[in-house]
C-alpha positions in Angstrom: 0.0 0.0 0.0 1.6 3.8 -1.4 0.7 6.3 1.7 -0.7 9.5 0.6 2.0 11.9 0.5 1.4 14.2 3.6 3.0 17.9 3.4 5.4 18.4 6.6 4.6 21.9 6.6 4.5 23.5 9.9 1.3 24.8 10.9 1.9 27.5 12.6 0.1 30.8 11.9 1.9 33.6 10.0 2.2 35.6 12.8 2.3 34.4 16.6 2.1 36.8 18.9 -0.5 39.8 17.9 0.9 43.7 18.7 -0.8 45.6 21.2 -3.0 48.4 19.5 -1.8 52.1 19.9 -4.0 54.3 19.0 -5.0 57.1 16.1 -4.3 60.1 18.1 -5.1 62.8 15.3 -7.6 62.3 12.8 -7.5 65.0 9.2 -10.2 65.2 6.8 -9.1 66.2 3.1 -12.9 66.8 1.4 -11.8 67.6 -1.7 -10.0 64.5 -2.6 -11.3 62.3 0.2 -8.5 61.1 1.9 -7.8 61.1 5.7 -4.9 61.4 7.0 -4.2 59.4 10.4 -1.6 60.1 12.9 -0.9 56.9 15.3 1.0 56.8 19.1 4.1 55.7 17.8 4.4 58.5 15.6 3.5 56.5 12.4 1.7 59.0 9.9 -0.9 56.8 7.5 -3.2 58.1 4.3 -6.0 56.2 3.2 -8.1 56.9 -0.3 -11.0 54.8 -0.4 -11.8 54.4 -4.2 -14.3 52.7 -6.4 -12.2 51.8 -9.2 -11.6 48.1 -8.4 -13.6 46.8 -6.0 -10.7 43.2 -5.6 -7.9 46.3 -4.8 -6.2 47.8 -2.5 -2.5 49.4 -3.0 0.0 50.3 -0.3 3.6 52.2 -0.3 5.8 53.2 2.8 8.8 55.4 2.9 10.9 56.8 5.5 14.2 58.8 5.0 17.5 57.0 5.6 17.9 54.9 2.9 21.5 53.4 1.5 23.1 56.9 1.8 23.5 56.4 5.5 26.4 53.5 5.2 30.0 54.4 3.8 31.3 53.0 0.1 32.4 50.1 1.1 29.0 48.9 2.5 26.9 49.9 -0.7 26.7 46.5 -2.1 25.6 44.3 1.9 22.8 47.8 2.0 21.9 47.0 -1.7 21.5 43.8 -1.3 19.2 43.4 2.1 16.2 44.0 0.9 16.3 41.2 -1.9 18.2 39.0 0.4 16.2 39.5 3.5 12.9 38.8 1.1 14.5 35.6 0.0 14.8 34.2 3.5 11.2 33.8 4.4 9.4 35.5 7.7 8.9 34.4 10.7 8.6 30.7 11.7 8.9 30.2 7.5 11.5 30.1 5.1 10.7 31.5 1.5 9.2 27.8 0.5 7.2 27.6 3.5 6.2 31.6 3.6 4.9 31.0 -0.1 3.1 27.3 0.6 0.9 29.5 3.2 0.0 31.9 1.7 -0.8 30.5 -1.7 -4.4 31.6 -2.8 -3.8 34.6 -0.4 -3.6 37.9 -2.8 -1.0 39.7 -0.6 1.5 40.8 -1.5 4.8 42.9 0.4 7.9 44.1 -1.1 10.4 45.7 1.1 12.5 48.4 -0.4 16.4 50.2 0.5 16.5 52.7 -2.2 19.5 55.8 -2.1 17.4 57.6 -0.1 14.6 55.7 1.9 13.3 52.3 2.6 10.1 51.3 2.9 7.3 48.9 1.2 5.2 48.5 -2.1 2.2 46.0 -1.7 -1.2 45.1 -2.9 -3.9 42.9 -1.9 -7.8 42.3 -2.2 -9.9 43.6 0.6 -10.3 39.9 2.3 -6.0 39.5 2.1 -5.5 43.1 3.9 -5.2 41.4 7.8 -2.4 39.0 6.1 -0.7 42.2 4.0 -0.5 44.4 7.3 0.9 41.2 9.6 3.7 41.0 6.9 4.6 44.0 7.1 4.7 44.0 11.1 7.0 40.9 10.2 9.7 42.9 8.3 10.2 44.7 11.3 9.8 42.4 13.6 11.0 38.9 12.5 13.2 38.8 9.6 15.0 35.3 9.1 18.9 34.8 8.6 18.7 32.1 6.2 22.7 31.1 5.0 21.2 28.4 2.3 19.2 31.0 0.9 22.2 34.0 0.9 24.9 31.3 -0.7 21.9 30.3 -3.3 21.1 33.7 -4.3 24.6 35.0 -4.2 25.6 32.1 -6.3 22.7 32.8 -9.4 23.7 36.3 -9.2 27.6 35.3 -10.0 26.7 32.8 -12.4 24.4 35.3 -14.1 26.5 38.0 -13.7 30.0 36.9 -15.2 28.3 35.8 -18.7 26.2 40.0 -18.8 30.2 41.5 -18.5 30.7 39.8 -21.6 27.8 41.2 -24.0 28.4 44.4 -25.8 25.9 46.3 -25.0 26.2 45.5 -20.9 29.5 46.7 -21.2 28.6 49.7 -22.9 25.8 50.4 -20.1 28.3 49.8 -17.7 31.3 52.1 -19.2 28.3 54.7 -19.5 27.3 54.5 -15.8 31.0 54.8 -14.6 31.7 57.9 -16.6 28.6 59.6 -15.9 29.1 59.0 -12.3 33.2 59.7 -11.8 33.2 56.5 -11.0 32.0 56.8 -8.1 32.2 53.9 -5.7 28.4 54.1 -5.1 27.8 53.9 -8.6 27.5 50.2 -9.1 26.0 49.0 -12.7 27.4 45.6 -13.3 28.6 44.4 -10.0 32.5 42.9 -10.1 33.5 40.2 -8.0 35.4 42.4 -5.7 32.0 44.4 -5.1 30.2 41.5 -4.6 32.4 40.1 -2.0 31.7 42.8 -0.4 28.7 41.6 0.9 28.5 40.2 4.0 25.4 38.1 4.9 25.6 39.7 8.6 26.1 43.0 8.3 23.0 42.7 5.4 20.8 41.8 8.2 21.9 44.1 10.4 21.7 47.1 7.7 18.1 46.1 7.5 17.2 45.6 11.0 18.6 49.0 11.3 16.5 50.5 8.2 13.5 48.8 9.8 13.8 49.5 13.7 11.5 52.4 13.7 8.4 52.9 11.9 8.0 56.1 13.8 9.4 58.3 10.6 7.6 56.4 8.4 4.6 57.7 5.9 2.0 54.5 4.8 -0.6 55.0 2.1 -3.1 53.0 1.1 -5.7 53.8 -1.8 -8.2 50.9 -2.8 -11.0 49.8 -1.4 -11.5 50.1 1.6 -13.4 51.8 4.4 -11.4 54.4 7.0 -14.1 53.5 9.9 -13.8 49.8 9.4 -10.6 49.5 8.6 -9.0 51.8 12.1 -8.8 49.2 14.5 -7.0 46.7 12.1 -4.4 49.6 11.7 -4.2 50.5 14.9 -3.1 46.8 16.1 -0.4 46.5 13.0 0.6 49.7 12.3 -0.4 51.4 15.6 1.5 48.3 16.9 5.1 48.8 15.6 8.0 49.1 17.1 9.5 52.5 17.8 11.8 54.8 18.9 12.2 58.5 19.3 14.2 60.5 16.6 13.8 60.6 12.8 16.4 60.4 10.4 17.5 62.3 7.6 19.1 60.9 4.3 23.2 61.8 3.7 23.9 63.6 0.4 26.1 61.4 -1.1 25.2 61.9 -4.9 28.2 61.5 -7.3 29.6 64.3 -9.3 28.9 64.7 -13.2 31.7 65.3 -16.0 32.4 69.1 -16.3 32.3 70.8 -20.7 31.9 68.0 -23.2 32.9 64.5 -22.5 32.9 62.2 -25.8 34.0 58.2 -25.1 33.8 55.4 -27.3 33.5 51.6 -26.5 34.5 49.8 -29.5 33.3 46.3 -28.5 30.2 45.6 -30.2 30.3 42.1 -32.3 27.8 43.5 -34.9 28.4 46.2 -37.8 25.7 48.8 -35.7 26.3 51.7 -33.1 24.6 52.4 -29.9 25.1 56.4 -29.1 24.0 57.6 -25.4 24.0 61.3 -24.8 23.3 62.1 -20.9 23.0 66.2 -19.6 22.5 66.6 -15.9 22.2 70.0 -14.0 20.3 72.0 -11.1 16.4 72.5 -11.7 14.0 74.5 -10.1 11.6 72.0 -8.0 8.3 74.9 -9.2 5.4 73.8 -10.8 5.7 75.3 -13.9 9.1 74.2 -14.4 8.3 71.3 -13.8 5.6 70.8 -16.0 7.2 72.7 -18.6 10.1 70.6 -18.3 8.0 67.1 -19.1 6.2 68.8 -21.9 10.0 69.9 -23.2 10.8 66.7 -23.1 8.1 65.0 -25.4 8.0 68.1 -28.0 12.0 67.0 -28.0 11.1 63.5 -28.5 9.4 64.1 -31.6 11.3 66.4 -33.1 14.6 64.0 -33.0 12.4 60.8 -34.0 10.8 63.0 -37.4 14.6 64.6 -38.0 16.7 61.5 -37.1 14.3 58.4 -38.1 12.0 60.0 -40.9 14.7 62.4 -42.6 18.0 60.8 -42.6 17.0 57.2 -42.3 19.7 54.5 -40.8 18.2 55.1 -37.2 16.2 53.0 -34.9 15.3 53.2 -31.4 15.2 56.8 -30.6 14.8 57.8 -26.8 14.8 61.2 -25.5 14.0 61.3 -22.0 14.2 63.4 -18.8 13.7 63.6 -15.6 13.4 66.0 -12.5 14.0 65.0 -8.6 13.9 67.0 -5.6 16.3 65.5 -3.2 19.1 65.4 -2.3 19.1 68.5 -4.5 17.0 69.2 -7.3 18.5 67.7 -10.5 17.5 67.0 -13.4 19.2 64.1 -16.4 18.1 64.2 -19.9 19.1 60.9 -21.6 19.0 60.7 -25.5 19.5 56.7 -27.1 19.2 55.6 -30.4 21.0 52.9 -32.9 22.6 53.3 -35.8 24.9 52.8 -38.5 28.4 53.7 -37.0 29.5 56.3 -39.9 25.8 58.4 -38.6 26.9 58.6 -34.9 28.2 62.2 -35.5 26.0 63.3 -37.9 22.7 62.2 -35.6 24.4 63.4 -32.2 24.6 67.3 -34.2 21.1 66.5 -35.0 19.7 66.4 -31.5 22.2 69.5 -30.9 20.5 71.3 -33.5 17.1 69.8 -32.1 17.7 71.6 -29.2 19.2 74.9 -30.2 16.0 75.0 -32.4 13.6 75.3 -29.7 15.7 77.1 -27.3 15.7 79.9 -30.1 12.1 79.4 -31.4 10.3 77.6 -29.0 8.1 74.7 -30.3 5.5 74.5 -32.9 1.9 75.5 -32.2 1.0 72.2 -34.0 3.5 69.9 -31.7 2.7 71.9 -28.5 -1.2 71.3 -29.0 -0.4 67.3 -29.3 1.7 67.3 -26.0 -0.8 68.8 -24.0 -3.6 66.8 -26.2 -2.1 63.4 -25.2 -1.4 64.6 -21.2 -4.7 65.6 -20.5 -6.0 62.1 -22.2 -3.8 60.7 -20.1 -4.1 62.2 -16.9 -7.7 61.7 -17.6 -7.5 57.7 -17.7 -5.2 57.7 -15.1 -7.1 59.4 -12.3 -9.3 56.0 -12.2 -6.6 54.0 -11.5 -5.6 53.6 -8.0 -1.9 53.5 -8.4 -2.3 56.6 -9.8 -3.5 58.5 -6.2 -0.4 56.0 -4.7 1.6 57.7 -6.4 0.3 61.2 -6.6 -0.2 61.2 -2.9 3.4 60.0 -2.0 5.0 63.4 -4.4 2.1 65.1 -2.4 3.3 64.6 0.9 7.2 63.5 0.0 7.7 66.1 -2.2 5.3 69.1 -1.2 3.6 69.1 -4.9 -0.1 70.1 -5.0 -2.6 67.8 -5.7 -4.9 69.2 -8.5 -8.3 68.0 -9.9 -8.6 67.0 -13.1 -10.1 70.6 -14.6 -7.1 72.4 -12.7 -4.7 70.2 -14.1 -6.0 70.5 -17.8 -5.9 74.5 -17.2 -2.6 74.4 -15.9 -1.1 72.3 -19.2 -3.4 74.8 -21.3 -1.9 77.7 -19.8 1.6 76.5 -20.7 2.6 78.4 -24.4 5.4 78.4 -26.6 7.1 81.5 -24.9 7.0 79.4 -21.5 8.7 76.2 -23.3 11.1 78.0 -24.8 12.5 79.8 -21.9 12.4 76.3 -20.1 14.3 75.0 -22.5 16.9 77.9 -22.5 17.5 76.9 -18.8 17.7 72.9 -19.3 18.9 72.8 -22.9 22.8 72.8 -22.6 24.5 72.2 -26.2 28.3 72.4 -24.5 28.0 70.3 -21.4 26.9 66.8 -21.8 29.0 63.3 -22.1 28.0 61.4 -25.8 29.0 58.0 -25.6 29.3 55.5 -28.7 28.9 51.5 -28.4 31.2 50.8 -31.9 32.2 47.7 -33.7 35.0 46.0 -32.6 38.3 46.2 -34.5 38.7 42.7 -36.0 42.2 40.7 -35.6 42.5 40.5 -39.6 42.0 44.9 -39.5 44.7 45.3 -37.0 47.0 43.1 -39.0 46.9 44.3 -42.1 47.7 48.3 -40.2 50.8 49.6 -42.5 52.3 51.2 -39.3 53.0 47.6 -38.3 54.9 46.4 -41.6 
């Protein structure tokens, strides 16, 4: 007789011993967007937006200032690494295997995060999972695993994974890019080497992340779905309420890396095919306002299109055109404008002086009624179809209270991108647009043995 196979699982529940509750001590209203704002004992601050948009949904994101920046160089790689490692462990009384046999069929869902700056959480679940999404997180500060089977296993795909990326073209070039742009800056880490990633150390990782996660008393939760605030209090108040902290808040270090002074021009000629990849990357202050920074995304996409029409539509011999920017406020406000594109490698110089000529174009002139009007056209559809989604108001509500940005309604925000003309771009661009201060960098082919040995200087 075959006996049935029985699962050795242990059934223990997730979590074992329940916090106690502390209380919401302050309670805000916001009418206009309906979204309270909760303010618990232990100095947690929470923001719930019940919504209607999906009625199996509910989103919720975490940060708190610290982040990566607080440990020195040689400790970059054990802080980038807890967070994936520590998640790889399991929680609890489970490893990873056991963690995912008991909650399969659960819908939540909890990622912990260490980014430069902050750490904190991105999760989701359906209304019925949200008892199971809050105990996890009360596990991540509260009972992390040291698993050494599950560091050396990840540590080993990672190396094995890693060696064969050095080796293509293109990773290389990504990685020559990222080391130029930066200074090289220790911090700055791309493609890990070996060296970097024996820098790790399974227990200072745990340690860097108990230490990220030993106070949720700086920390900002939101959570937008569907859910309602009355109901749902006394759940929060028992798991988040219920975390551990202590007094003091913490501030990130700025640590950022320098970027290359006048015109920086490098090549990589290892590419095994008979095509280019060309990067261009411009970086400078920015004015965190609102109309710089609206102007500045609408820069960007009238940009866009006038490098795909000049360099894919008139000259041909193009493919993959990218122009891209971005705008952050901390540690300082910076912005990086990124242009990519592929090409035949004869065209690298001649395209480069076409985005150059791109943007001298609209810093003199400003854009074209006609390309202006389908910018703001295809961000008020967009912002439109958007503000039914709830990781939309996730978002919006973390740059809301992160960031200081207003929130607008729909009609202020269409006004707003209506109000912004030609005149407006143009003097955006003349303070973002910089044609003598960038770093162009060229993925070429490589030389071939049979080129080098037929060279005349070596006969």
């Amino acid at each position: 007789k075959v006996e049935a196979y029985v699962d050795s699982m242990d059934d223990a529940p997730l979590l074992s011993d329940i916090p106690s509750p502390s209380p919401v001590i302050k309670r805000t209203e916001n009418t206009n967007y309906r979204f309270t704002e909760l303010s618990f004992g232990n100095g947690v601050r929470m923001i719930l937006m019940p919504t209607d948009f999906s009625n199996d949904e509910i989103l919720l994101t975490a940060y708190s200032p610290g982040g990566i920046s607080l440990y020195p160089d040689q400790e970059v790689m054990s802080a980038t690494l807890a967070a994936t490692i520590v998640t790889q462990s399991g929680l609890g009384d489970y490893d990873l295997t056991g963690l995912q046999k008991l909650l399969s069929g659960n819908t939540a869902k909890l990622t912990p995060y260490i980014s430069e700056l902050h750490e904190g959480f991105n999760g989701s679940c359906s209304p019925r999972d949200l008892e199971t999404l809050l105990q996890l997180n009360y596990l991540y500060f509260t009972g992390i695993r040291r698993d050494e089977d599950a560091y050396n296993s990840y540590m080993s795909r990672m190396k094995n994974m890693i060696g064969p990326m050095r080796a293509i073209p293109r990773v290389k070039f990504a990685d020559t890019l990222s080391k130029v742009i930066s200074k090289n800056s220790p911090r700055v880490i791309n493609v890990p080497t070996d060296a970097q990633l024996d820098q790790a150390d399974p227990g200072r990782i745990m340690s860097i992340f108990r230490e990220r996660f030993a106070s949720a008393g700086d920390f900002t939760y939101i959570m937008v779905g569907n859910i309602d605030v009355d109901e749902v209090i006394p759940v929060l108040e028992k798991y988040i309420g219920g975390l551990p902290s202590v007094k003091g808040k913490e501030k990130w270090r700025d640590v950022t890396p320098g970027f290359p002074e006048g015109l920086v021009e490098i090549e990589v000629p290892e590419n095994s095919e008979p095509q280019s990849l060309v990067a261009m990357v411009w970086k400078g202050d920015f004015k965190w306002k609102p109309v710089d920074r609206q102007g500045f995304s609408m820069l960007m996409e009238i940009l866009s299109i006038k490098c795909r029409e000049s360099m894919r539509e008139d000259q041909g011999g193009v493919y993959g055109v990218s122009v891209s920017g971005t705008a952050s406020k901390y540690p300082k406000p910076e912005y990086t404008i990124t242009a990519t594109w592929g090409c035949d490698p004869e065209k690298i110089d001649s395209l480069a002086a076409t985005v150059i000529s791109e943007m001298n174009s609209i810093m003199r002139e400003g854009p074209s009624e006609t390309d202006l009007n389908k910018v703001k056209e295809t961000m008020i559809r967009q912002r439109e179809t958007r503000m039914k989604e709830n990781s939309f108001w996730t978002s919006y509500l973390q740059s809301h209270f992160l960031y200081g940005n207003k929130i607008l309604s729909f009609n202020e925000y269409r006004d707003f991108v209506n109000s912004m003309d030609a005149k407006t771009i143009r003097k955006i661009a003349g303070r973002y647009l910089n044609t003598t201060h960038y770093v162009k960098a060229a993925l070429t082919p490589a030389v071939k043995d049979s080129d080098s040995a037929s060279d005349p200087e070596r006969e």
